[in-house]
VEXKE-541196 format. One record per residue (C-alpha): x, y, z; chain; residue number from 1. Coordinates in steps of 0.5 Angstrom, whole numbers. Layout:
+-------+-------+-------+----+-----+
:  east : north :    up : ch :   i :
+-------+-------+-------+----+-----+
:     X :     Y :     Z :  A : NUM :
...
+-------+-------+-------+----+-----+
***
This chain:
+-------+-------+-------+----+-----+
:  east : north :    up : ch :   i :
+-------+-------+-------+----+-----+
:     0 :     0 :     0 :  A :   1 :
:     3 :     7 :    -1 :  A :   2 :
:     4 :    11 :     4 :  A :   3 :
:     2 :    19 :     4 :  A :   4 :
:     9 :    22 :     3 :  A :   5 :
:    11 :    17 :    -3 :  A :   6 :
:     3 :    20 :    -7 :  A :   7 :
:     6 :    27 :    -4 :  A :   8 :
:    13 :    26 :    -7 :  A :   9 :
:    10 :    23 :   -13 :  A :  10 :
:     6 :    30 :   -15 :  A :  11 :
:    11 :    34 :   -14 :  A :  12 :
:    16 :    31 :   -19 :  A :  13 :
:    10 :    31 :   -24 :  A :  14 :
:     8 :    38 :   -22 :  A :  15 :
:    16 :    40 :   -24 :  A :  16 :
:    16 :    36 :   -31 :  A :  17 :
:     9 :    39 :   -32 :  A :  18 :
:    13 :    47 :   -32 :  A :  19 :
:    19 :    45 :   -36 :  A :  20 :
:    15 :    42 :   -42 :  A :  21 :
:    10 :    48 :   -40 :  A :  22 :
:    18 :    52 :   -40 :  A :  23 :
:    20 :    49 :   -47 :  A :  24 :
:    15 :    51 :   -51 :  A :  25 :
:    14 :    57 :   -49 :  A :  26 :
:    21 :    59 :   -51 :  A :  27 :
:    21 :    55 :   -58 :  A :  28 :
:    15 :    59 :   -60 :  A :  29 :
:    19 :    66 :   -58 :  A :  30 :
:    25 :    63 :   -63 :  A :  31 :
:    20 :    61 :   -68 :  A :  32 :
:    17 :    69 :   -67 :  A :  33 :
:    24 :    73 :   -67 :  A :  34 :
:    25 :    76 :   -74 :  A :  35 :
:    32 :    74 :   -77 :  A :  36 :
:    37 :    79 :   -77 :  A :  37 :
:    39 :    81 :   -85 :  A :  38 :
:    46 :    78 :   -87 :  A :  39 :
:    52 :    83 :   -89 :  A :  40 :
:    54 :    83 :   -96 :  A :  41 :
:    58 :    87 :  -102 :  A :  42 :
:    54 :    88 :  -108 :  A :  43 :
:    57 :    91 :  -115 :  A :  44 :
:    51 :    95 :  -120 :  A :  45 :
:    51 :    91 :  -127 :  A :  46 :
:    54 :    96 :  -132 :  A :  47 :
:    54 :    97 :  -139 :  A :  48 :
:    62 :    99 :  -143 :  A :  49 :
:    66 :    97 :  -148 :  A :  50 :
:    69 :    90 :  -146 :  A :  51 :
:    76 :    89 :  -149 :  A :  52 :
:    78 :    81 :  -150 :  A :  53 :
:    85 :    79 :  -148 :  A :  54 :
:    90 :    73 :  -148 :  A :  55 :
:    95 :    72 :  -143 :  A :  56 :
:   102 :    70 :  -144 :  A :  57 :
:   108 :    69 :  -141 :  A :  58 :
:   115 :    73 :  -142 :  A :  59 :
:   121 :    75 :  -138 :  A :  60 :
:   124 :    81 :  -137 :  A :  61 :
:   132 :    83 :  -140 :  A :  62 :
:   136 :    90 :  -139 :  A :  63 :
:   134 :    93 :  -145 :  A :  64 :
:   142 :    95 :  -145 :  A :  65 :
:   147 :    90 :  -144 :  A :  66 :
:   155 :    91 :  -145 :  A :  67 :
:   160 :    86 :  -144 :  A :  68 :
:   167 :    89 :  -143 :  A :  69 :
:   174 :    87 :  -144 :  A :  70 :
:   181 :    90 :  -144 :  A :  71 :
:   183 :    92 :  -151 :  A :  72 :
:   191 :    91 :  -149 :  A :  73 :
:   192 :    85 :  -144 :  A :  74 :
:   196 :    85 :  -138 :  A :  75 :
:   197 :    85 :  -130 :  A :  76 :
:   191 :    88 :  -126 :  A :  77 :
:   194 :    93 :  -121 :  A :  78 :
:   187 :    95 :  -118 :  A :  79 :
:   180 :    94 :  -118 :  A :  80 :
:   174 :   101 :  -118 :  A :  81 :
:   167 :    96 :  -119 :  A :  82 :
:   164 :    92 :  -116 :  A :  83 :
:   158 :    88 :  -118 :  A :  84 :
:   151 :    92 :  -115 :  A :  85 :
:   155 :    98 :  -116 :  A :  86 :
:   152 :   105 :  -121 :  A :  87 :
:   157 :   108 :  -125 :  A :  88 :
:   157 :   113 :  -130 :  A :  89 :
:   159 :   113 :  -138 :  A :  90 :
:   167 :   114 :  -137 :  A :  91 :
:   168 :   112 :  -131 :  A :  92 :
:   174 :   107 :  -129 :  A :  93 :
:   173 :   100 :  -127 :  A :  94 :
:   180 :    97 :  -127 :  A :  95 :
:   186 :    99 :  -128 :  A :  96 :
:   192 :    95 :  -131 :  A :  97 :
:   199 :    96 :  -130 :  A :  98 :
:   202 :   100 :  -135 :  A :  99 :
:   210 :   101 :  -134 :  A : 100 :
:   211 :    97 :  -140 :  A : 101 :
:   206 :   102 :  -144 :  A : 102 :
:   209 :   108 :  -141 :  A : 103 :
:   216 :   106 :  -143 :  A : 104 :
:   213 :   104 :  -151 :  A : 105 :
:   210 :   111 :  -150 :  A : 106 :
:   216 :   115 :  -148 :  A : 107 :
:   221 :   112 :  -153 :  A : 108 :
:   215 :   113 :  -158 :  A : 109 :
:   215 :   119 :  -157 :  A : 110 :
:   223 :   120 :  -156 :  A : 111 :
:   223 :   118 :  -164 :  A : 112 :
:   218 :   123 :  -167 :  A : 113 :
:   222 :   128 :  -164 :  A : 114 :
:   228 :   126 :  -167 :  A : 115 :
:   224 :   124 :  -174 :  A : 116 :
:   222 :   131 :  -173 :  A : 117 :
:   229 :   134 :  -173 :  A : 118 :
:   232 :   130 :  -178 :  A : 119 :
:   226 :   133 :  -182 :  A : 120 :
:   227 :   140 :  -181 :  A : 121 :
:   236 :   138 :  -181 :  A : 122 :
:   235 :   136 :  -188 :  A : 123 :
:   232 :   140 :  -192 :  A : 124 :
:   237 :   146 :  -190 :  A : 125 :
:   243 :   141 :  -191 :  A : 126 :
:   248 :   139 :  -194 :  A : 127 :
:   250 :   132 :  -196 :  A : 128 :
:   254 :   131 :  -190 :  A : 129 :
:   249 :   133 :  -186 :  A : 130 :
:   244 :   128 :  -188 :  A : 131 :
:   248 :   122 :  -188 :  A : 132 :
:   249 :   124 :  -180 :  A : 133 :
:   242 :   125 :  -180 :  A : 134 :
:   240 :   118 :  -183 :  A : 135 :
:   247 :   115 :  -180 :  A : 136 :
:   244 :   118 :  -173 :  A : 137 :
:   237 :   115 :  -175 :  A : 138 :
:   240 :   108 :  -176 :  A : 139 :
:   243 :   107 :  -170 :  A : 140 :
:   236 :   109 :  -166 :  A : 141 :
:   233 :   104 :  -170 :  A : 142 :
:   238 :    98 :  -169 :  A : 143 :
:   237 :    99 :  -161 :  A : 144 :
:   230 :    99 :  -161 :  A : 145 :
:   232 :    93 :  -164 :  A : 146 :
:   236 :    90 :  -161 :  A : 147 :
:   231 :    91 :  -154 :  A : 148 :
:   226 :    88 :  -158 :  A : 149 :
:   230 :    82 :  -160 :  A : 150 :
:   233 :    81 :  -153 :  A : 151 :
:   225 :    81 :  -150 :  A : 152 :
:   223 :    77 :  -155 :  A : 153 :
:   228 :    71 :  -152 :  A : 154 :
:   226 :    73 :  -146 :  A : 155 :
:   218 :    72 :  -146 :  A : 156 :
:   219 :    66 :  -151 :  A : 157 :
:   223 :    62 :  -147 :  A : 158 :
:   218 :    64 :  -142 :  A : 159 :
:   213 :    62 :  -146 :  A : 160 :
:   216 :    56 :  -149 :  A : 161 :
:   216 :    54 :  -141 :  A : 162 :
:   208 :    55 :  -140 :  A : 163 :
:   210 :    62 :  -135 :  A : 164 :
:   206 :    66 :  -140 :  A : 165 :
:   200 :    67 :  -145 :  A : 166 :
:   199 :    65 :  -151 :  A : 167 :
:   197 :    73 :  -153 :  A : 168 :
:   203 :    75 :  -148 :  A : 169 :
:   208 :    73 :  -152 :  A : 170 :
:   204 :    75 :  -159 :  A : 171 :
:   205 :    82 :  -157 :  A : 172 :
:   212 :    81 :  -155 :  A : 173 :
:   213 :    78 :  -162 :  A : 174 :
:   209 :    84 :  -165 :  A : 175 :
:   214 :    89 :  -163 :  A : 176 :
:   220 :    85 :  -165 :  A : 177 :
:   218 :    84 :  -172 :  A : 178 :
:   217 :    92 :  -171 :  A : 179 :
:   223 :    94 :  -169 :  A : 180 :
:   226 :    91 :  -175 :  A : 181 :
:   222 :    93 :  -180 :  A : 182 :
:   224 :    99 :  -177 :  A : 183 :
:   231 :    98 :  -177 :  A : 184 :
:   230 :    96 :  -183 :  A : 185 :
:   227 :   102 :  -187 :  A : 186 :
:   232 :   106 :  -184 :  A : 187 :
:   238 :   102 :  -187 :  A : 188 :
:   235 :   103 :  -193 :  A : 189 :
:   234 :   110 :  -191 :  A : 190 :
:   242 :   111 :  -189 :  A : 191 :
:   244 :   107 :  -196 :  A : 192 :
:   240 :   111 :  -200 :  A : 193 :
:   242 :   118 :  -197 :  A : 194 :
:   249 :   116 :  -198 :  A : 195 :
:   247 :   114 :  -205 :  A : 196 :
:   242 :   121 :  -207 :  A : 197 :
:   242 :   127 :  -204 :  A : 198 :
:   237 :   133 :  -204 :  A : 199 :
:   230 :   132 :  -206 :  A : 200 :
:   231 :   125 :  -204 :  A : 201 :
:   233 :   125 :  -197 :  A : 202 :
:   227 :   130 :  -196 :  A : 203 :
:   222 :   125 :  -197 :  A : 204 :
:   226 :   119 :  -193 :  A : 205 :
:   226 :   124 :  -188 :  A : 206 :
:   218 :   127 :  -188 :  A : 207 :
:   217 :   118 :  -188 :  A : 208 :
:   220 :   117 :  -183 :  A : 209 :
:   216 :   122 :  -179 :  A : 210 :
:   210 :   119 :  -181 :  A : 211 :
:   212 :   113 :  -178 :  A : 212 :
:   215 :   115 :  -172 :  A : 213 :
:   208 :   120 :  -171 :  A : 214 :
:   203 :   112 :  -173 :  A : 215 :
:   208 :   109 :  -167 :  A : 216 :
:   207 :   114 :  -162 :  A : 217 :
:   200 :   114 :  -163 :  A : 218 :
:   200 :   108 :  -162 :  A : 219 :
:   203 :   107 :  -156 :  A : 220 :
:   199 :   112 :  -154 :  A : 221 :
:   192 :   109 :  -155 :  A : 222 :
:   195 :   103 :  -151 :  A : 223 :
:   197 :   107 :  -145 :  A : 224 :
:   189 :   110 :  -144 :  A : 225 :
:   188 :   102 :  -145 :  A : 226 :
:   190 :    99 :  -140 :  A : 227 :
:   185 :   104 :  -135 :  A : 228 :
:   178 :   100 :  -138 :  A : 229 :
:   172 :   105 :  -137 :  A : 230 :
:   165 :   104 :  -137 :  A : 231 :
:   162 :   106 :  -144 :  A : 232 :
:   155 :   107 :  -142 :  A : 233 :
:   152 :   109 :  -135 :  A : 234 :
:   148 :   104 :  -131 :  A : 235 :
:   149 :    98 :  -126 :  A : 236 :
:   155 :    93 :  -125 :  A : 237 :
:   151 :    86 :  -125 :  A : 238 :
:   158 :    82 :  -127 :  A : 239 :
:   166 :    83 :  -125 :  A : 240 :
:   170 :    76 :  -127 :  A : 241 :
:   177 :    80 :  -126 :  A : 242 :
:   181 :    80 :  -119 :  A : 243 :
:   188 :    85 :  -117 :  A : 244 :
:   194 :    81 :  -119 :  A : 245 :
:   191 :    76 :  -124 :  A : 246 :
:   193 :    77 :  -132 :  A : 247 :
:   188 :    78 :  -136 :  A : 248 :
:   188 :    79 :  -144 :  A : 249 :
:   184 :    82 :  -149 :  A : 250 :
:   178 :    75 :  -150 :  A : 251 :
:   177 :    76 :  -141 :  A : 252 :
:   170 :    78 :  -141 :  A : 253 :
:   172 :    83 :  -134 :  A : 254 :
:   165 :    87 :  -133 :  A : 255 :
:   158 :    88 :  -135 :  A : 256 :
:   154 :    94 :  -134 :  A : 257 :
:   147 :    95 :  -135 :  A : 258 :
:   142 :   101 :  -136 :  A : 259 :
:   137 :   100 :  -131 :  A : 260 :
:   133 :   106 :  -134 :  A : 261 :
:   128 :   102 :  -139 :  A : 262 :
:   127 :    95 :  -140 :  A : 263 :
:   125 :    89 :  -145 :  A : 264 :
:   120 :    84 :  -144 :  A : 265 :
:   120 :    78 :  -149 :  A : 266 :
:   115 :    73 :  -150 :  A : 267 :
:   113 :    69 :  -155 :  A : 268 :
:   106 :    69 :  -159 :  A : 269 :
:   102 :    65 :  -163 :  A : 270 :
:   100 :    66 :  -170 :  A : 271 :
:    93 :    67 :  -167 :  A : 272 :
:    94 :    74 :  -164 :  A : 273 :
:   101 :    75 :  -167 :  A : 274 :
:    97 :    79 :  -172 :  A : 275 :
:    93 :    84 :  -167 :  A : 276 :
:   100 :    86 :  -164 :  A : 277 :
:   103 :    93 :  -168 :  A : 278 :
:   110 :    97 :  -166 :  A : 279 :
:   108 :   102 :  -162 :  A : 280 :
:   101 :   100 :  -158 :  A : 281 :
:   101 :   100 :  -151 :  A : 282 :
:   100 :    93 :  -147 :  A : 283 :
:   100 :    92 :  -140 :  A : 284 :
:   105 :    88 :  -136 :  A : 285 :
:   104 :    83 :  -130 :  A : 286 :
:   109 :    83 :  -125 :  A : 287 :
:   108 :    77 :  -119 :  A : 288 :
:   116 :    79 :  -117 :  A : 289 :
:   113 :    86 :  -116 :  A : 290 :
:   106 :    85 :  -112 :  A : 291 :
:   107 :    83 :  -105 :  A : 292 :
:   103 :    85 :   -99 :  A : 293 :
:    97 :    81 :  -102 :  A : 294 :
:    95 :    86 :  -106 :  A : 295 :
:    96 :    82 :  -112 :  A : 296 :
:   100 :    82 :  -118 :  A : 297 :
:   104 :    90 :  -120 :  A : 298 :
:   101 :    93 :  -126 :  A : 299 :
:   106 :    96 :  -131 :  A : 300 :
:   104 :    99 :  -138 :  A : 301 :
:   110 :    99 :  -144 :  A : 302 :
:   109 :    99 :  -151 :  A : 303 :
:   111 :    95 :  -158 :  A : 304 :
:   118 :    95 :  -160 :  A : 305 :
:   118 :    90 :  -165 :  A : 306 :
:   115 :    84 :  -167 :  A : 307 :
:   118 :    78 :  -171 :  A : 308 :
:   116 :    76 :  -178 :  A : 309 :
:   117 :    70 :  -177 :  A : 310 :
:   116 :    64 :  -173 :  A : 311 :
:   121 :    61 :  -168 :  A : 312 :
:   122 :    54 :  -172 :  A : 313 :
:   123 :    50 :  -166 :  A : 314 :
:   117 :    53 :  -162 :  A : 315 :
:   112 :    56 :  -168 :  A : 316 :
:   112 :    62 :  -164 :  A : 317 :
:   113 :    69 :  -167 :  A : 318 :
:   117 :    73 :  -162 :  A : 319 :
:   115 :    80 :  -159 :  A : 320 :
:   119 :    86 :  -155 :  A : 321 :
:   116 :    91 :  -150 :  A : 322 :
:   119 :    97 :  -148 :  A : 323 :
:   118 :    98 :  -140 :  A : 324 :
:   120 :   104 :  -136 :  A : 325 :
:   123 :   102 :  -131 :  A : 326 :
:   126 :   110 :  -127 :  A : 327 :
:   125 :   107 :  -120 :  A : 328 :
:   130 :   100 :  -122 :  A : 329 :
:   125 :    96 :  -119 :  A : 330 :
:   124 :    91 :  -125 :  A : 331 :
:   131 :    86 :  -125 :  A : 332 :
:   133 :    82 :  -132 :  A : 333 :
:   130 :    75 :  -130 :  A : 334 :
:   124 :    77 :  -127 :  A : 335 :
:   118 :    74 :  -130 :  A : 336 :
:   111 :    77 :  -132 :  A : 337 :
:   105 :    75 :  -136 :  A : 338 :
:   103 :    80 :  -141 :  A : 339 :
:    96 :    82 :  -143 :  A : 340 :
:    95 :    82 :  -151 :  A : 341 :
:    88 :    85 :  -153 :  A : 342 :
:    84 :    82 :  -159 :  A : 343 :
:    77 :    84 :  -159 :  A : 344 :
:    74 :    90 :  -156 :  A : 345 :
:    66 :    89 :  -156 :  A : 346 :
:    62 :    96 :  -155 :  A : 347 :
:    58 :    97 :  -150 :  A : 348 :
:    57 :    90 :  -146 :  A : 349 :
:    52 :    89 :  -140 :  A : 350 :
:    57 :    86 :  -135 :  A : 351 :
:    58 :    82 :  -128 :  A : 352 :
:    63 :    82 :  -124 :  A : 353 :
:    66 :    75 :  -125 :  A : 354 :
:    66 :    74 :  -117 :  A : 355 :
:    59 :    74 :  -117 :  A : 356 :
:    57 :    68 :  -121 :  A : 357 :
:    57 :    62 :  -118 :  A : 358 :
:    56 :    55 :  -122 :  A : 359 :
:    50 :    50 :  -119 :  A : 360 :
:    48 :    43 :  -123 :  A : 361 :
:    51 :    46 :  -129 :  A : 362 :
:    48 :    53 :  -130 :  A : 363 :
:    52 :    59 :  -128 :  A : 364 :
:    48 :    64 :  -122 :  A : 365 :
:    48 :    70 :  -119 :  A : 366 :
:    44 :    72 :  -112 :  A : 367 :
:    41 :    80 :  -115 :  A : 368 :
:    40 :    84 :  -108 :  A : 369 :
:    33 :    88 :  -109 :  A : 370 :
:    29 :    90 :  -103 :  A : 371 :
:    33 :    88 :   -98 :  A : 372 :
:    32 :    81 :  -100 :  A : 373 :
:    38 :    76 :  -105 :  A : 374 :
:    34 :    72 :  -110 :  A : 375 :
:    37 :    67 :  -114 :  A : 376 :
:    38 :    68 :  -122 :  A : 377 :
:    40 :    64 :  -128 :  A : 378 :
:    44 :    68 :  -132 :  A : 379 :
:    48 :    66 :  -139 :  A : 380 :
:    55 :    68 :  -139 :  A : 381 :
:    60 :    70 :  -144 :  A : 382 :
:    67 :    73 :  -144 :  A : 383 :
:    71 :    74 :  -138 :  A : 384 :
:    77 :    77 :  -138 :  A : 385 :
:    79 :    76 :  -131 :  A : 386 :
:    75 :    81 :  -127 :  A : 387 :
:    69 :    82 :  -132 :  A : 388 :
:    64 :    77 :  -134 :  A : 389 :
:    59 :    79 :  -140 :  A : 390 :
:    52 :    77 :  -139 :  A : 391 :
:    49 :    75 :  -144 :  A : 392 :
:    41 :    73 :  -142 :  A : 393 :
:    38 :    75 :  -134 :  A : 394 :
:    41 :    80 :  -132 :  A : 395 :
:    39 :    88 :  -133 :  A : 396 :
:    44 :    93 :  -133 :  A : 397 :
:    43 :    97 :  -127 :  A : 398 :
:    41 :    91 :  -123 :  A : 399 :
:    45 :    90 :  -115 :  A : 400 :
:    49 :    83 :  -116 :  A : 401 :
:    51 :    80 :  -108 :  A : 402 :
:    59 :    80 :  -109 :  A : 403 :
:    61 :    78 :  -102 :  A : 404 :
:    58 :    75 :   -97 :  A : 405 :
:    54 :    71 :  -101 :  A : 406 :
:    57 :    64 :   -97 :  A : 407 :
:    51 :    60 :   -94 :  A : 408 :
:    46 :    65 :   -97 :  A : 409 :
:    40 :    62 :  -100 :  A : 410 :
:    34 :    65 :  -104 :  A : 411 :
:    29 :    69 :  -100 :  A : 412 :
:    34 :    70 :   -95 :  A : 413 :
:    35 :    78 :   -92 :  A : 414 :
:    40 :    82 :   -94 :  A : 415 :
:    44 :    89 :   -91 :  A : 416 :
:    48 :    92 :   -97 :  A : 417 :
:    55 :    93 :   -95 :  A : 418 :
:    57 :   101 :   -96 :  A : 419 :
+-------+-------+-------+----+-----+
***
């Protein structure tokens, strides 16, 4: 039999369970009441323009001027004034070579054309004595510089023979030998002539002389300015291959400099939009190596500088050169970039923001925000170019399209435009 506390106790617990039902459907019907907050998004008006089709290709960026630089006269590196990174300006030192060698040739050129000289001025207001002492004089001078030449030829074969200098080292030692004896030569003959003729004749052995000695002092020196090598143009040092105390000759590739003003983009095209692209239009550039910071890709704009009439063989592509501005010298030979070509312009297309379509069972849609309200809508697309879309069928101009926010958002549902 039940006691009264069991029946008391037994009440109360239905009692409790009477109000929590009570509770929870009194909440359910509240939740079912309370009005769904609209959701946040970004929209873009559909517009009307001109429409430009393009095609992307990709090409990389050259130094519009690249100049390798070698010695004209070989030798010795006394110093070094460059190095790679560095700007420099059209005439400005790089390295140096040592030049006592040069300086002496110099001097002893220098030494002749004034004793050439003399003997000319001697000659013509002489008489037959004084010539013979003047072509005797010369003579002897040309056998001298003989004789130092043949005594550094042995010298610098011997060297060579034993593999202690170059190949180019010993040809200029040869050079100067068989100089010296052409010279010792033409003076002999010079002398005996002299002693057989006189007057009118001496004259010219003289003027010929003088000539002769005045070629050998230019000569020489042009090889003594040589042996500074000089940047020819301005711009940057991206390459240095000589190092103080190492020979190098006239084949050492020492230097190349850069002109960082302007750059070249090269790419290849096809035979499908080769046609399109003339010297001089504008095209634009994109630099990933310049975008950075999730800004995307830089934009930079150059124009046609020249376009292959012929296709590579190996690649059936035509080749194309865009001249870019580079002043800030952002842009580095090696940098790769996409390069927009434009093939059609369509006038007045109605389009879409290409980040508003989405594609469900096979059909493309947008979500249309009117009246705080996103519909869904079938539409029919064309062309994109990357960031547009044309919208052939479903869509009018004018009309708000949702293009953010649109995630988990279905037809019917409340929007808050974004402003």
């Amino acid at each position: 039999m039940i006691s009264t506390k069991s029946r008391i106790l037994a009440a109360a617990l239905a009692a409790t369970a009477a109000l929590s039902s009570l509770s929870s459907l009194s909440c359910a019907k509240r939740a079912e009441a309370a009005p769904r907050a609209p959701r946040l998004v970004s929209a873009a008006r559909v517009e009307r323009r001109d429409f430009v089709l393009s095609a992307e290709y990709a090409s990389h960026i050259v130094p519009e001027r690249q100049v390798n630089i070698t010695p004209k006269v070989g030798g010795r590196v006394s110093s070094v004034q460059a190095e790679v990174g560095m700007l420099v300006s059209a005439g400005q030192a790089l390295l140096s070579i040592d030049a006592s060698d040069y300086e002496a040739q110099y001097r002893q050129a220098k030494a002749a054309l004034g004793s050439a000289r003399a003997s000319l001025t001697r000659t013509s207001d002489s008489g037959q004595e004084q010539q013979n002492l003047q072509a005797q004089s010369a003579a002897d001078q040309a056998r001298v510089m003989y004789d130092e030449a043949k005594s550094a030829y042995d010298r610098t074969k011997r060297l060579y023979d034993s593999g202690s200098v170059s190949r180019q080292q010993f040809e200029e030692v040869d050079a100067r030998y068989k100089a010296a004896g052409i010279q010792r030569d033409a003076a002999n003959s010079a002398l005996a002539l002299v002693r057989d003729k006189a007057g009118s004749q001496a004259n010219e052995i003289a003027s010929g002389q003088v000539d002769q000695a005045s070629a050998q002092a230019d000569l020489a020196k042009s090889q003594l300015e040589a042996a500074v090598i000089r940047s020819p143009i301005a711009g940057r040092v991206s390459y240095r291959n000589v190092e103080v105390g190492e020979f190098i000759g006239s084949s050492t590739l020492a230097f190349v400099v850069i002109d960082e003003g302007r750059v070249v983009a090269e790419a290849g095209l096809s035979e499908r939009v080769v046609g399109s692209v003339r010297k001089g239009m504008s095209m634009e550039l994109a630099v990933p190596a310049l975008g950075g910071g999730g800004l995307g890709d830089a934009k930079l704009e150059g124009r046609v500088d020249s376009v292959s009439p012929s296709a590579d063989p190996r690649s059936m592509l035509f080749a194309v050169r865009i001249l870019v501005p580079n002043p800030d010298g952002r842009l580095r030979g090696g940098m790769l970039a996409r390069l927009k070509v434009p093939l059609e312009t369509r006038l007045g297309a109605l389009l879409v923001p290409e980040r508003a379509t989405f594609s469900e069972n096979g059909g493309d849609y947008v979500l249309v925000a009117r009246d705080g309200i996103a519909s869904k809508r079938r539409v029919t697309l064309g062309q994109s170019d990357g960031a547009s879309v044309e919208a052939i069928e479903g869509l009018a101009e004018g009309e708000l399209v949702i293009t953010a926010g649109q995630e988990f958002l279905g037809d019917g549902d409340k929007v808050s435009i974004s402003p």
